[in-house]
N, C-alpha and C positions, 0 to 999 in steps of 0.2 A: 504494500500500500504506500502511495508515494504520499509525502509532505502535504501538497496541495491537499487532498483527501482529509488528512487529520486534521489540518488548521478549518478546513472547511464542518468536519464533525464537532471540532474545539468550536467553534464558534455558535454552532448549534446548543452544544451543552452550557456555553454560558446564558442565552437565551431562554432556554427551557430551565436548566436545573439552577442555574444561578438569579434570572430573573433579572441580568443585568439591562442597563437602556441599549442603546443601538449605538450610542457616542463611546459605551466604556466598551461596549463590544469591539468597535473602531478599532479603537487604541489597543487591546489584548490583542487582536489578532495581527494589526501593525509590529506590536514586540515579538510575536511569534515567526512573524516573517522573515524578522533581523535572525531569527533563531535558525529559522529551516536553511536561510544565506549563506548562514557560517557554517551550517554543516552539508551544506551541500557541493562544496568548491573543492577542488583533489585532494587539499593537503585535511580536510578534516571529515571527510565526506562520512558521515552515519547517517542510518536512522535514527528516529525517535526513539524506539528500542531498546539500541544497542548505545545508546549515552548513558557516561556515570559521571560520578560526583566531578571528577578530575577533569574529564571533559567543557562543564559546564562552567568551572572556574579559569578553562581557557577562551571559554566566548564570555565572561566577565572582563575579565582582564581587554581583551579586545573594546567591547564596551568604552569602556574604561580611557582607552588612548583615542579613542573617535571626539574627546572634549565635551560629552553627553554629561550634563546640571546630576548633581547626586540626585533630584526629587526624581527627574525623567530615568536615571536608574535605579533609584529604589521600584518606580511603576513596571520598570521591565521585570525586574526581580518579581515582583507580585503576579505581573503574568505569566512567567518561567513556572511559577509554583502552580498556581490552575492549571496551564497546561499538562502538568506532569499529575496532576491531582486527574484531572480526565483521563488521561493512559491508564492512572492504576482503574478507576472507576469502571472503564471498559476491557481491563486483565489482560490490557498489553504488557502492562510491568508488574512486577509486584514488590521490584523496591524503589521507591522514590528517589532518585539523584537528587530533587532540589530542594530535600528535606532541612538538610541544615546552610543551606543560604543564607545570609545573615544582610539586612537591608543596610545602606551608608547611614551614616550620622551625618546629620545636615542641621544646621540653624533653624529654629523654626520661625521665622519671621510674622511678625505682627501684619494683623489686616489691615487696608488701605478700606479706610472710612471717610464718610461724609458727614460734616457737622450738620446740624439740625437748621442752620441758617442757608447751607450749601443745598440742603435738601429744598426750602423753600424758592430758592432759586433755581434748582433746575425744572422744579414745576411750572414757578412763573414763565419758566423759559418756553414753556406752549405756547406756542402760537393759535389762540383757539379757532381761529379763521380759516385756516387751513384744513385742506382734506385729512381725517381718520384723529384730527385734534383730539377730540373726546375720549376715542377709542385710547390714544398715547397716554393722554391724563390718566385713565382709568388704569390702565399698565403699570405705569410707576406709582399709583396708588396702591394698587395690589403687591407691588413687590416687596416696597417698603413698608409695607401697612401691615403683612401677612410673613415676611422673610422666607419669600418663597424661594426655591433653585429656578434659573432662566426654562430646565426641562419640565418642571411641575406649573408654571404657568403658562406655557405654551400647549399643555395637556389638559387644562382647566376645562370641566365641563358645566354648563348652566345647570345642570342638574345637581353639580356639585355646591352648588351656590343654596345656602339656608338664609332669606334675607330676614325671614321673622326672626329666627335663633341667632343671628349676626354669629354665625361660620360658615365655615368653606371645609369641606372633604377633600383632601391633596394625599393624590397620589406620589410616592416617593421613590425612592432608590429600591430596587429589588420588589417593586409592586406594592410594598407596606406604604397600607391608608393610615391617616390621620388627621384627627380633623384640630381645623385652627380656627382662633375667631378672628374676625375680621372689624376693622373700626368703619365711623361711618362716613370720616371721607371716602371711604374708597368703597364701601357700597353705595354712597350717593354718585360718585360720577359713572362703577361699574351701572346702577340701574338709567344713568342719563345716556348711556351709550346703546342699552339694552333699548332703549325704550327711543333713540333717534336713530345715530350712524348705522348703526346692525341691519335695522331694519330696509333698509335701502342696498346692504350689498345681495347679491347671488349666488345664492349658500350653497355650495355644491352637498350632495344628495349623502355625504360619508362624512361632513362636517356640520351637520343642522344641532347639533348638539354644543361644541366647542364653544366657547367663550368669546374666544378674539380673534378676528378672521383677516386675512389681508384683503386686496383688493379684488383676488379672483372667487373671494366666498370659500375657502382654504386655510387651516391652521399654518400661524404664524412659524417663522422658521427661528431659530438660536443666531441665527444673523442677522436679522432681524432684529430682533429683539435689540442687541451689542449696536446694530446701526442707529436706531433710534435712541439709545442713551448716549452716546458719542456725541450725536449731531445737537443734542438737547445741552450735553456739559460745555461745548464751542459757543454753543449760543448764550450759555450762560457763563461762559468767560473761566468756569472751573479749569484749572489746569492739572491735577491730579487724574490717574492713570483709572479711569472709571469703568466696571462692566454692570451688570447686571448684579452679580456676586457680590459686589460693593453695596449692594441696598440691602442685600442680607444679612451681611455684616454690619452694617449701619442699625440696622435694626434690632437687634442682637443687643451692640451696645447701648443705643439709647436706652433699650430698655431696663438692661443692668446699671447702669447711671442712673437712673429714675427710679432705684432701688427695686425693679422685680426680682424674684427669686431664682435662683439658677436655674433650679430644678422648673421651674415653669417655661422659662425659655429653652430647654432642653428638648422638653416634651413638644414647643411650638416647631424647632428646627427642624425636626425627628430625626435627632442625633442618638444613637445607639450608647452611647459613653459620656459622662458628664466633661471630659477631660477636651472631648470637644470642643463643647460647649465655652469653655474656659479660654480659647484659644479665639475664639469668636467674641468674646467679651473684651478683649483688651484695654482695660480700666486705666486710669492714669494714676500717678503717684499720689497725687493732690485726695482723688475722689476716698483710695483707700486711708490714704490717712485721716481723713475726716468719719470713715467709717470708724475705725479704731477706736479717736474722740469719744466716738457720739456711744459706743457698744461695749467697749470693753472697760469692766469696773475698774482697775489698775490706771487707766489712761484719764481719766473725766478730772 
């Protein structure tokens, strides 16, 4: 069975068994490519197979000299591992070579947020005169308002929308629902677009459901999405390095700032690990030592 065939079975079982999007499938199967590459050239030429541990520490090493960021090889490293987790799965192997891989140490660097003044500006920054205005409004209302991922709002269905209970049911990473509340600027401009723009496009027949449609009546794309917050931060003159992901984070921390509980914004991200969550909060020196102040008896 040649390469092409596995990565193409590999890519099914992250699909099916793992429940992964289409974007992380992308990327796994991207690193497996690098893999079938190095081993398919004369001086290394294996199968799947016939790879062990020693093997796999010389397509590291390779890696390694190509100038490839530690995070983009730690991500290879994690698809090295599924892949070899799928071989034993289907009793091609029955010892793992990428068992003990050990990911790089890397910095973990703070998240690129938007203060709460940054944020009213790139709203203002609509142009409401313009075609799909509302529709954009209501986007970054939601993003920020809800800290959604760019792929869970572009998946948003009007059925998923509770406007009596003020939540929204978002689908996640590996198909886990969860439901989140929603405030009411951003169900007031989602029902103004519901209730004007919407209605005027031509919904194709496999999107009558979806939330936010472009112009052919079709779910918005992830470029999309990254275009319109671009074009929105120029016009508001933001010069920091903004995506969609930035309003998540954004929201994360206001909220931590504004004293919610971790644990409740954990439960909103739908973050598996608090330690996440932690990383998304990025609090300033100032804010914790006022906590300190204000909490701990020793300190008052």
């Amino acid at each position: 069975m040649s390469w092409t065939n596995w990565i193409r079975g590999f890519a099914d079982y992250l699909v099916l068994e793992r429940s992964m999007s289409a974007h992380s499938v992308s990327a796994y199967v991207g690193d497996i490519e690098k893999l079938a590459a190095f081993f398919s050239d004369d001086a290394h030429r294996l199968a799947p197979c016939e790879i062990k541990q020693a093997d796999l520490l010389h397509f590291l090493e390779w890696v390694n000299t190509t100038g490839i960021g530690a995070r983009t090889q730690a991500r290879i490293i994690s698809g090295v591992r599924a892949f070899f987790k799928y071989l034993t799965t289907e009793d091609v192997i029955t010892d793992d070579p990428s068992a003990v891989l050990e990911l790089p140490r890397f910095r973990q660097s703070l998240p690129q947020v938007l203060t709460v003044t940054e944020i009213d500006r790139l709203i203002a920054a609509i142009d409401m005169s313009k075609p799909h205005a509302q529709r954009n409004r209501a986007i970054i209302e939601t993003l920020y308002g809800c800290g959604l991922r760019v792929s869970e709002l572009i998946c948003l269905k009007i059925s998923d929308l509770f406007q009596k209970e003020a939540f929204i049911k978002v689908t996640g990473k590996g198909n886990k629902q969860r439901v989140v509340p929603i405030g009411r600027e951003a169900l007031k401009h989602i029902g103004l677009y519901l209730d004007g723009a919407r209605r005027e496009v031509d919904v194709a027949s496999e999107f009558t459901d979806h939330l936010f449609l472009n112009r052919l009546g079709r779910s918005l794309s992830r470029v999309m999405i990254f275009t319109i917050i671009k074009q929105l931060c120029q016009s508001a003159g933001i010069k920091k390095k903004v995506s969609p992901h930035t309003l998540r984070h954004s929201f994360a921390t206001h909220l931590v700032e504004g004293g919610a509980d971790l644990r409740a914004v954990q439960e909103m991200l739908g973050h598996e690990s608090i330690t996440t969550t932690e990383v998304y909060t990025h609090l300033s020196r100032e804010y914790l030592r006022e906590n300190l102040l204000s909490y701990h008896p020793r300190a008052r």
